[in-house]
mmCIF file of the C-alpha atoms, coordinates in Angstrom:
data_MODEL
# 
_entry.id   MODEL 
# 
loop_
_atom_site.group_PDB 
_atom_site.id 
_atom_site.type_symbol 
_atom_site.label_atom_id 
_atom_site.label_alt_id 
_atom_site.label_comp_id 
_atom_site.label_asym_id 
_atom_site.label_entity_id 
_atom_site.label_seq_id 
_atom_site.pdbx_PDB_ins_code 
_atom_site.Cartn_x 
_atom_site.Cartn_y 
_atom_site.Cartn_z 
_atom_site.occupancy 
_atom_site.B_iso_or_equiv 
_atom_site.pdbx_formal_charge 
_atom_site.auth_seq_id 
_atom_site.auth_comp_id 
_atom_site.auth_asym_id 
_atom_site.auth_atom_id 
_atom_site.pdbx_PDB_model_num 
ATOM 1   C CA . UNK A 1 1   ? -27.217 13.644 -28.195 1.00 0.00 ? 1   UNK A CA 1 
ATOM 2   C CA . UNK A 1 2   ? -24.006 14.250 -30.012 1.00 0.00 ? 2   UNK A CA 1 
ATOM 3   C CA . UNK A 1 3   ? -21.984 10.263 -29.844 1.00 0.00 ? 3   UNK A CA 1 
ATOM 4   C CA . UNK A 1 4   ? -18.888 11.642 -27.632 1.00 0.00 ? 4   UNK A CA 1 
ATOM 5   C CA . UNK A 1 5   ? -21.797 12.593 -24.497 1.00 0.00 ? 5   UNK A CA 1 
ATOM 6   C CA . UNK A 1 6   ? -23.435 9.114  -25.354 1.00 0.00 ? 6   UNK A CA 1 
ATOM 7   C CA . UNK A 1 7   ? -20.288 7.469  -24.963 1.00 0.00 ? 7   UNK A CA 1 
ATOM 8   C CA . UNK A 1 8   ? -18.874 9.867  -21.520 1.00 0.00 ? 8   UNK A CA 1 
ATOM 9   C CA . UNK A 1 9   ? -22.812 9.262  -20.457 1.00 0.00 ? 9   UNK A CA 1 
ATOM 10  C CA . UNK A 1 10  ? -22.288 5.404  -20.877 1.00 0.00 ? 10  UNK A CA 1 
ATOM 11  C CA . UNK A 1 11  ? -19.007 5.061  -19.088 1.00 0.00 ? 11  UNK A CA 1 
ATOM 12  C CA . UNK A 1 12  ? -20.628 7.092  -16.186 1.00 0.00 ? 12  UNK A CA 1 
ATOM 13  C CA . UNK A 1 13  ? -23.385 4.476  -15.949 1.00 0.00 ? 13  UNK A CA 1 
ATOM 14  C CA . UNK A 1 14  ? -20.870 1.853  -16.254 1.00 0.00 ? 14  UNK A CA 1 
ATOM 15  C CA . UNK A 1 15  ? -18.952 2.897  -13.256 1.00 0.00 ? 15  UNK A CA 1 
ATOM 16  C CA . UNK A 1 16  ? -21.982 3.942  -11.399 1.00 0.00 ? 16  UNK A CA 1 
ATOM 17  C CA . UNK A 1 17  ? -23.042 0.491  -12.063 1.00 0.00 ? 17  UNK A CA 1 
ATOM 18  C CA . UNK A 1 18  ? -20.182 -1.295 -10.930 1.00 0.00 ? 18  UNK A CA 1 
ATOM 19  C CA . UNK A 1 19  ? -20.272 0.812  -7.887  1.00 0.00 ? 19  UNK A CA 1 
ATOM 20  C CA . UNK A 1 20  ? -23.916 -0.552 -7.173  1.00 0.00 ? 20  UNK A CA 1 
ATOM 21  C CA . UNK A 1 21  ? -22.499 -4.400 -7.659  1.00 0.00 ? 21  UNK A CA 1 
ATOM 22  C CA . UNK A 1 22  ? -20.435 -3.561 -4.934  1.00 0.00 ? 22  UNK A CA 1 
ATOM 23  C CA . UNK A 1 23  ? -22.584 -2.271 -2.406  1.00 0.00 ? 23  UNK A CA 1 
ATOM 24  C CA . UNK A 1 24  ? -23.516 -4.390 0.062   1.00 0.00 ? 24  UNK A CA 1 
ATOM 25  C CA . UNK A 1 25  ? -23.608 -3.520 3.467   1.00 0.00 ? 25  UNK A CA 1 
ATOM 26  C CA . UNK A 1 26  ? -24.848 -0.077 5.183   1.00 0.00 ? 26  UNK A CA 1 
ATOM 27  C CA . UNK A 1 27  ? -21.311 1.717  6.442   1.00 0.00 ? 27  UNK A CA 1 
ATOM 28  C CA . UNK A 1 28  ? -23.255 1.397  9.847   1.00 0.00 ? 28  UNK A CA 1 
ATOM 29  C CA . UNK A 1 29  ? -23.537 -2.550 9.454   1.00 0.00 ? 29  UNK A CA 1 
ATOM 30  C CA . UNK A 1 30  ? -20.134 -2.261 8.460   1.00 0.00 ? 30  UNK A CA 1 
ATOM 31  C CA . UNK A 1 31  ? -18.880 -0.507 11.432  1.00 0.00 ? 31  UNK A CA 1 
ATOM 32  C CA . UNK A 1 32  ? -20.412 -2.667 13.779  1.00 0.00 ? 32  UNK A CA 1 
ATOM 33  C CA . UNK A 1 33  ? -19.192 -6.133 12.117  1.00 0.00 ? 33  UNK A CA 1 
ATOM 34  C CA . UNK A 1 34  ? -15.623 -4.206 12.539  1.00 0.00 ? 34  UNK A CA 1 
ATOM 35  C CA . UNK A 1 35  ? -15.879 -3.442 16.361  1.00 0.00 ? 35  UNK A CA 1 
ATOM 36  C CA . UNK A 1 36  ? -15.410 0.337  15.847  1.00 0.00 ? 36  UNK A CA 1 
ATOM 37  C CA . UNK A 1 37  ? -18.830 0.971  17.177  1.00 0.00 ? 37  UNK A CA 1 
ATOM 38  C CA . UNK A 1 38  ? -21.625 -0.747 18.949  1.00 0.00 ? 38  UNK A CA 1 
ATOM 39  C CA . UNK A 1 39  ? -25.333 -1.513 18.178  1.00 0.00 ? 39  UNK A CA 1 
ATOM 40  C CA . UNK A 1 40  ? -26.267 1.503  20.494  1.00 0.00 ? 40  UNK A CA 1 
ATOM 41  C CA . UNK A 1 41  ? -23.942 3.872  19.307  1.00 0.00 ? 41  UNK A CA 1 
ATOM 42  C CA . UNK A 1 42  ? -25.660 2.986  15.764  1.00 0.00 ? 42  UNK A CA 1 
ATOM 43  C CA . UNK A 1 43  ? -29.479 3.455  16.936  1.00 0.00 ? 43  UNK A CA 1 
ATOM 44  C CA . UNK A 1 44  ? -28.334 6.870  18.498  1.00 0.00 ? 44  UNK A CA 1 
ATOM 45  C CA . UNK A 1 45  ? -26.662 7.851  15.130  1.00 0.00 ? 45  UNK A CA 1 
ATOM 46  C CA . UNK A 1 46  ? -29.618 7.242  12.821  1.00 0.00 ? 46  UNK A CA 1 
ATOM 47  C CA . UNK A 1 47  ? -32.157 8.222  15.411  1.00 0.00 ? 47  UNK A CA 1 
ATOM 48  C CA . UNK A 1 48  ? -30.439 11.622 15.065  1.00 0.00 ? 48  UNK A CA 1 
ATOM 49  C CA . UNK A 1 49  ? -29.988 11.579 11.069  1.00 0.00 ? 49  UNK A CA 1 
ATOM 50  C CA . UNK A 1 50  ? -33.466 10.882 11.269  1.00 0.00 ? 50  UNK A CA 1 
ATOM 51  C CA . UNK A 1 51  ? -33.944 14.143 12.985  1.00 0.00 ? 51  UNK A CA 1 
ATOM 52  C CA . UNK A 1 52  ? -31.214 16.456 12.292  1.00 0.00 ? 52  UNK A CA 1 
ATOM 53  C CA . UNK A 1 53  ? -29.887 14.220 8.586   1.00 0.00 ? 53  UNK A CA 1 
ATOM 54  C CA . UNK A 1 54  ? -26.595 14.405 7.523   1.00 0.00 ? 54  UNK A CA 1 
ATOM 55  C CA . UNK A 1 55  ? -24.020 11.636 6.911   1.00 0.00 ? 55  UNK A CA 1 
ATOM 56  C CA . UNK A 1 56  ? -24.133 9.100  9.470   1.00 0.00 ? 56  UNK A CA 1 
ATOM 57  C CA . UNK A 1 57  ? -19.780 9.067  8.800   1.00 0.00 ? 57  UNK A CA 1 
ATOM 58  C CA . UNK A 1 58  ? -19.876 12.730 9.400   1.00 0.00 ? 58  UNK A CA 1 
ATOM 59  C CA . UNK A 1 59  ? -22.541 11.925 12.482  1.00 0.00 ? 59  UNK A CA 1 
ATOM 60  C CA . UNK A 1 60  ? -20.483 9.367  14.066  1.00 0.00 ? 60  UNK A CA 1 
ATOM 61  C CA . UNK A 1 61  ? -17.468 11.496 14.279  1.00 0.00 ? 61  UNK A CA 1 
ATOM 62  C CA . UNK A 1 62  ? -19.057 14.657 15.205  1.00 0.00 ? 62  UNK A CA 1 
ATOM 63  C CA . UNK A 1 63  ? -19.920 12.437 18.713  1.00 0.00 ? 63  UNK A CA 1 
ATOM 64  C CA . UNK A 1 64  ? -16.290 10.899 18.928  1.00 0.00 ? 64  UNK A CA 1 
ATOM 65  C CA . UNK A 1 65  ? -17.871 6.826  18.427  1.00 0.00 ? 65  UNK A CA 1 
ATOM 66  C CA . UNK A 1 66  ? -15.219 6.920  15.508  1.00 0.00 ? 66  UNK A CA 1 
ATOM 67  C CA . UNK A 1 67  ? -12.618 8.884  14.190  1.00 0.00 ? 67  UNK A CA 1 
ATOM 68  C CA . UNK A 1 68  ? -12.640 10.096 10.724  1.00 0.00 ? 68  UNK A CA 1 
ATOM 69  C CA . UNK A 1 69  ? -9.540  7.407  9.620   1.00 0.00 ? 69  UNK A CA 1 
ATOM 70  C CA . UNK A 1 70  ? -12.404 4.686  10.724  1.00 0.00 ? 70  UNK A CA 1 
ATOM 71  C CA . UNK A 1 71  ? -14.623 5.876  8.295   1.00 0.00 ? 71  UNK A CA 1 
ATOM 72  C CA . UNK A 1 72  ? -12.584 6.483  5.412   1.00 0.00 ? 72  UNK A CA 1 
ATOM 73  C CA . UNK A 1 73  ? -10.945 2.619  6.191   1.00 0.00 ? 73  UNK A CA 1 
ATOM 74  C CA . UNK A 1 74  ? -14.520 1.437  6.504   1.00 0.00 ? 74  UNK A CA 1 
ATOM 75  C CA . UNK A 1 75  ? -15.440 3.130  3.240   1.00 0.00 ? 75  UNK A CA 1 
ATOM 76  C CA . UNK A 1 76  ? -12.055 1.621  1.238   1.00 0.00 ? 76  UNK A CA 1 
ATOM 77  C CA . UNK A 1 77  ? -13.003 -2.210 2.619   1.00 0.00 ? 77  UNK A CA 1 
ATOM 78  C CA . UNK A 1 78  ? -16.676 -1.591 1.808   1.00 0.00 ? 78  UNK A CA 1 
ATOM 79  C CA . UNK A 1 79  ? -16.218 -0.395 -1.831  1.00 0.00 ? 79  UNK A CA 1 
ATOM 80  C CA . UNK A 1 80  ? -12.893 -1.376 -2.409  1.00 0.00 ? 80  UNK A CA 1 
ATOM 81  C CA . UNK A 1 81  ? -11.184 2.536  -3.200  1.00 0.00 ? 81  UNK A CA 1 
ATOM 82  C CA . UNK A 1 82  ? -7.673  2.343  -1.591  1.00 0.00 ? 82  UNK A CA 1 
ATOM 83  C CA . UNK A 1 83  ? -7.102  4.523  1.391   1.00 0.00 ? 83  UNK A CA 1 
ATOM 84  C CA . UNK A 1 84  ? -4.307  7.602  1.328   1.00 0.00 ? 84  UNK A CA 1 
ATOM 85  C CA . UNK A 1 85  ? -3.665  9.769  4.026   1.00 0.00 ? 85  UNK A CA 1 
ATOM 86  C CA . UNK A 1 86  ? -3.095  13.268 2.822   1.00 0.00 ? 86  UNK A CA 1 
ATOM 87  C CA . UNK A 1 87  ? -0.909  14.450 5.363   1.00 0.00 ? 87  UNK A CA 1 
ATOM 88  C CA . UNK A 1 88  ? 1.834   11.680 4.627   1.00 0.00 ? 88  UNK A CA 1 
ATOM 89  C CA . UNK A 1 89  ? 1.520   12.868 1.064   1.00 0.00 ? 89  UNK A CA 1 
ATOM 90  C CA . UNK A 1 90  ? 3.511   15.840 -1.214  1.00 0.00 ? 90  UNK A CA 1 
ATOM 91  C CA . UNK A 1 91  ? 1.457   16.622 -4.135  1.00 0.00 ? 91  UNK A CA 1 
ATOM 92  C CA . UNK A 1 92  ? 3.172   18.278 -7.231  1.00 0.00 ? 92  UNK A CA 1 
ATOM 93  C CA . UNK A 1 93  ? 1.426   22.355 -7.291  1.00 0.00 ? 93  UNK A CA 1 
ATOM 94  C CA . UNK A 1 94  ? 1.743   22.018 -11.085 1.00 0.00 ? 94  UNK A CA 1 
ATOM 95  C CA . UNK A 1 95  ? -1.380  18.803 -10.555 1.00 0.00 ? 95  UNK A CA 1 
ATOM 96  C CA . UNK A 1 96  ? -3.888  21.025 -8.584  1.00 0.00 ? 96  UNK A CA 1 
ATOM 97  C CA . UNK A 1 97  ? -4.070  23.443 -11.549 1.00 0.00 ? 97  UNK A CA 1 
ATOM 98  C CA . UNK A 1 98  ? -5.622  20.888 -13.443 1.00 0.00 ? 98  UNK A CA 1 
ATOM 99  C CA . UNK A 1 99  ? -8.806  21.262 -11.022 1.00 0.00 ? 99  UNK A CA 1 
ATOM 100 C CA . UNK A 1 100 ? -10.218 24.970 -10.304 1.00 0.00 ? 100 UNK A CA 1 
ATOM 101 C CA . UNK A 1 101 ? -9.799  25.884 -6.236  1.00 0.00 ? 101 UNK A CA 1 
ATOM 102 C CA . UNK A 1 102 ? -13.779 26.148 -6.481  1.00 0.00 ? 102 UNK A CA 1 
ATOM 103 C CA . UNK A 1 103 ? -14.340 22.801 -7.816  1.00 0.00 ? 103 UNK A CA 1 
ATOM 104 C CA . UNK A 1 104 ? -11.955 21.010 -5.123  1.00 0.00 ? 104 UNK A CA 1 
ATOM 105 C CA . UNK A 1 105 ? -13.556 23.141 -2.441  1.00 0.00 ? 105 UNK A CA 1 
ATOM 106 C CA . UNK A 1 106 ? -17.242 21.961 -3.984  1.00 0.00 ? 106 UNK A CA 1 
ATOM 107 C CA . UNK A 1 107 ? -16.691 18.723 -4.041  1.00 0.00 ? 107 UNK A CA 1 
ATOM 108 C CA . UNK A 1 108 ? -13.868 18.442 -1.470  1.00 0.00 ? 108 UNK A CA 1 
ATOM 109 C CA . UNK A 1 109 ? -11.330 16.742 -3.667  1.00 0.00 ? 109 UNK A CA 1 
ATOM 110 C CA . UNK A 1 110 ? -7.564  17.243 -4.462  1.00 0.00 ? 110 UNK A CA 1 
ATOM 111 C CA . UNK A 1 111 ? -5.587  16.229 -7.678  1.00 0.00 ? 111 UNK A CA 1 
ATOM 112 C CA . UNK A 1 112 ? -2.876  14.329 -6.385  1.00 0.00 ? 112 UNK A CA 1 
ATOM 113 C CA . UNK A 1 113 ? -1.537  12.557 -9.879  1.00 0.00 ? 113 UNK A CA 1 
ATOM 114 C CA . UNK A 1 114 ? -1.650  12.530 -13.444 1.00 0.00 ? 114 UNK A CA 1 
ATOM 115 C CA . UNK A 1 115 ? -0.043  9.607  -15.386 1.00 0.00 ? 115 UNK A CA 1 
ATOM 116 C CA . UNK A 1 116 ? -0.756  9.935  -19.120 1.00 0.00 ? 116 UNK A CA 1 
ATOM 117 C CA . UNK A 1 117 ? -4.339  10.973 -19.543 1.00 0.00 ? 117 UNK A CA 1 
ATOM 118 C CA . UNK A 1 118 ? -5.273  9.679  -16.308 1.00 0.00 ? 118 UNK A CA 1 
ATOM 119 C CA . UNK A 1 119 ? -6.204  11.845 -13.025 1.00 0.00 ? 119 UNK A CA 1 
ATOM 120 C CA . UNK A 1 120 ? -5.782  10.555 -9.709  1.00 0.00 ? 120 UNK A CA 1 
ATOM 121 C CA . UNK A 1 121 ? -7.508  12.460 -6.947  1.00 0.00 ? 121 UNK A CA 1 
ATOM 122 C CA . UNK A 1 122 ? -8.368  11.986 -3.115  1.00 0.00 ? 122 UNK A CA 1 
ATOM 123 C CA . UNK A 1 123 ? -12.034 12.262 -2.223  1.00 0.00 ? 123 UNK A CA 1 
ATOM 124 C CA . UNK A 1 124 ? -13.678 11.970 1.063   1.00 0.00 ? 124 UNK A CA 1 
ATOM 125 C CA . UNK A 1 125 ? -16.608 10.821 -0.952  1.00 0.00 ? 125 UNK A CA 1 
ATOM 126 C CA . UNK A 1 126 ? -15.539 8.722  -3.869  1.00 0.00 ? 126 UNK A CA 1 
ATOM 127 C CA . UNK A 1 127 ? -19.372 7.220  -4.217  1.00 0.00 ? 127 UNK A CA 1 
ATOM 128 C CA . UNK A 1 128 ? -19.985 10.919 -5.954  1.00 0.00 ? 128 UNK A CA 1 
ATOM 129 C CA . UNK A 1 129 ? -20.498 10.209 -9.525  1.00 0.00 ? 129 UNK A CA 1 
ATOM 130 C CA . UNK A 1 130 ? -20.894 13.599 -10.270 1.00 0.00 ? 130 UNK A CA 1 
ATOM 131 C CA . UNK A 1 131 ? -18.134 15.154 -8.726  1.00 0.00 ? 131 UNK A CA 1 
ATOM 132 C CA . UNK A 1 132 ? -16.000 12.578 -11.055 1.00 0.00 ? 132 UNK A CA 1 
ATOM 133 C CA . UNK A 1 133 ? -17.761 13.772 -14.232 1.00 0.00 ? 133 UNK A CA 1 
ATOM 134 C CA . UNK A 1 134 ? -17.087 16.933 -13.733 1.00 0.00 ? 134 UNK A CA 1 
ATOM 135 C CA . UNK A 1 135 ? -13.492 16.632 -13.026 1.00 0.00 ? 135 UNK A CA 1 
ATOM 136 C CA . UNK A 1 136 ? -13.340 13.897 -16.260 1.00 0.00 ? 136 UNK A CA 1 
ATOM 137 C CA . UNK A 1 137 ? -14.892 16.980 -18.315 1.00 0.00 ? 137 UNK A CA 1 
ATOM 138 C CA . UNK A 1 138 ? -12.711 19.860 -16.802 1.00 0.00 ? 138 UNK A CA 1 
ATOM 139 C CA . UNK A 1 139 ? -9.631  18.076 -17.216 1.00 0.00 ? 139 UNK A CA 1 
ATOM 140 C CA . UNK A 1 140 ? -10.160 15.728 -20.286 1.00 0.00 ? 140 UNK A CA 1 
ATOM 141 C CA . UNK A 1 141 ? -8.563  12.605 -18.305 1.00 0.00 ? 141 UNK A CA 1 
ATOM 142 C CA . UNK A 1 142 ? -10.032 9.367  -16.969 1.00 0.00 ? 142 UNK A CA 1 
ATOM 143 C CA . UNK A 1 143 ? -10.305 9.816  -12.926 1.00 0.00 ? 143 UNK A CA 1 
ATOM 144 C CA . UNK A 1 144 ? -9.115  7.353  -10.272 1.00 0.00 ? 144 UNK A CA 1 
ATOM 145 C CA . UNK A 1 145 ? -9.870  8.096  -7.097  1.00 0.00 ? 145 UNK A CA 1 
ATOM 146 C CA . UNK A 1 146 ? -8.147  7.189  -3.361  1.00 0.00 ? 146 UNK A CA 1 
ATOM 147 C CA . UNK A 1 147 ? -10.539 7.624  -0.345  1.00 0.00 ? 147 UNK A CA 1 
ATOM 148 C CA . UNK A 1 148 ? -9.195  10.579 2.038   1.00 0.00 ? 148 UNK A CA 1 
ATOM 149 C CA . UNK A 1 149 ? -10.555 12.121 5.116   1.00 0.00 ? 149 UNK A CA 1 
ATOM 150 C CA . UNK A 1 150 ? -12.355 14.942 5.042   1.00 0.00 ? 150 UNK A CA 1 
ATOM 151 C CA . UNK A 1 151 ? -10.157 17.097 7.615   1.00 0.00 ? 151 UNK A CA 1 
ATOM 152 C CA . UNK A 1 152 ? -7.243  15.904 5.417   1.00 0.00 ? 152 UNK A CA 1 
ATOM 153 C CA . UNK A 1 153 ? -8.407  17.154 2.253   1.00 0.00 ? 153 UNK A CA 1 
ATOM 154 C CA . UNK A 1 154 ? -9.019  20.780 3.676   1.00 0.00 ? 154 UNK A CA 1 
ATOM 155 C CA . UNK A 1 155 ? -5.888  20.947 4.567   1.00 0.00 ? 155 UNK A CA 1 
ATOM 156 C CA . UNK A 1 156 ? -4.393  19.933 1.609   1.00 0.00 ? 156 UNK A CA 1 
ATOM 157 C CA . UNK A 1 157 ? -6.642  22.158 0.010   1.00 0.00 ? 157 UNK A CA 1 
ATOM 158 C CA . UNK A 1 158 ? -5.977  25.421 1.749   1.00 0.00 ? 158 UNK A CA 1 
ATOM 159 C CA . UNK A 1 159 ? -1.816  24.355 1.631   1.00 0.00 ? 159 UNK A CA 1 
ATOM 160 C CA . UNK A 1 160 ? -2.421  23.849 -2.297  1.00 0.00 ? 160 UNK A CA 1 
ATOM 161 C CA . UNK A 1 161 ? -4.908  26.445 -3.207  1.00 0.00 ? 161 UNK A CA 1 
ATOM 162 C CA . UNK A 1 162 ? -4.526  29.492 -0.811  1.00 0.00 ? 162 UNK A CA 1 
ATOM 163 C CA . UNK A 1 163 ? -2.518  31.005 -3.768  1.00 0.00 ? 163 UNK A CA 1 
ATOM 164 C CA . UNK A 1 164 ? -5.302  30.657 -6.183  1.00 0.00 ? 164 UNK A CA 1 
ATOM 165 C CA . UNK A 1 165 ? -8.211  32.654 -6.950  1.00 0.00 ? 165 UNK A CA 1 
# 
């Protein structure tokens, strides 16, 4: 393996790593101890991910027990990613052609900021290590990432790609 993929490789584990030490409570769990759902609610939710699977975010909203800004503030207290609301937010067209329309739709992420060699982008799912390598090796910059909902980052992506591709 050539030593610049060793080193990218290593810094992946190191952040997936550090992600790990900070894991520790189910987003479930962590609804509950929040009041945002009850221990019912819960049962119902994985009883059905047990049969149907999916998220148990994307589960919990799809039955109205919690709105999708719950989930993305439950996911920014649980793993510590700050929380940006899209729609408050102007992002600079020149930023979005860092990422390729196809990767932002993939992965459903938007390139909000660069400072320097460093990438800021909103994610609905910032726990996806390889959505961030591929954006680190697309764009050659370091990525930080801001927790976003999901319906906010469609929108931001059909406003800032519609135009391309």
């Amino acid at each position: 393996m050539p030593a610049g993929r060793q080193v990218f490789v290593s810094q992946a584990l190191i952040k997936f790593m550090a992600i790990r030490r900070i894991i520790n409570k189910q987003l479930g769990e962590l609804l509950l101890d929040r009041g945002i759902i009850n221990q019912g609610q819960l049962d119902q939710v994985l009883n059905l991910q047990r049969i149907k699977g999916g998220l148990i975010g994307e589960i919990l909203v799809e039955l109205g027990f919690a709105k999708e800004e719950d989930i993305a503030q439950s996911l920014t207290a649980q793993y510590g990613f700050p929380y940006l609301p899209l729609s408050n937010y102007d992002v600079n067209p020149e930023i979005t052609s860092i990422i390729p329309g196809r990767v932002a739709r993939q992965y459903l992420l938007v390139p909000i900021d660069k400072i320097g060699n460093n990438l800021t982008l909103a994610m609905s799912n910032p726990l996806n290590i390889q959505a961030i390598e591929d954006v680190e090796l697309l764009s050659g910059c370091s990525v930080q990432t801001f927790v976003s909902t999901s319906t906010d980052i469609k929108r931001a992506i059909e406003k800032y790609y519609k135009d391309k591709e």
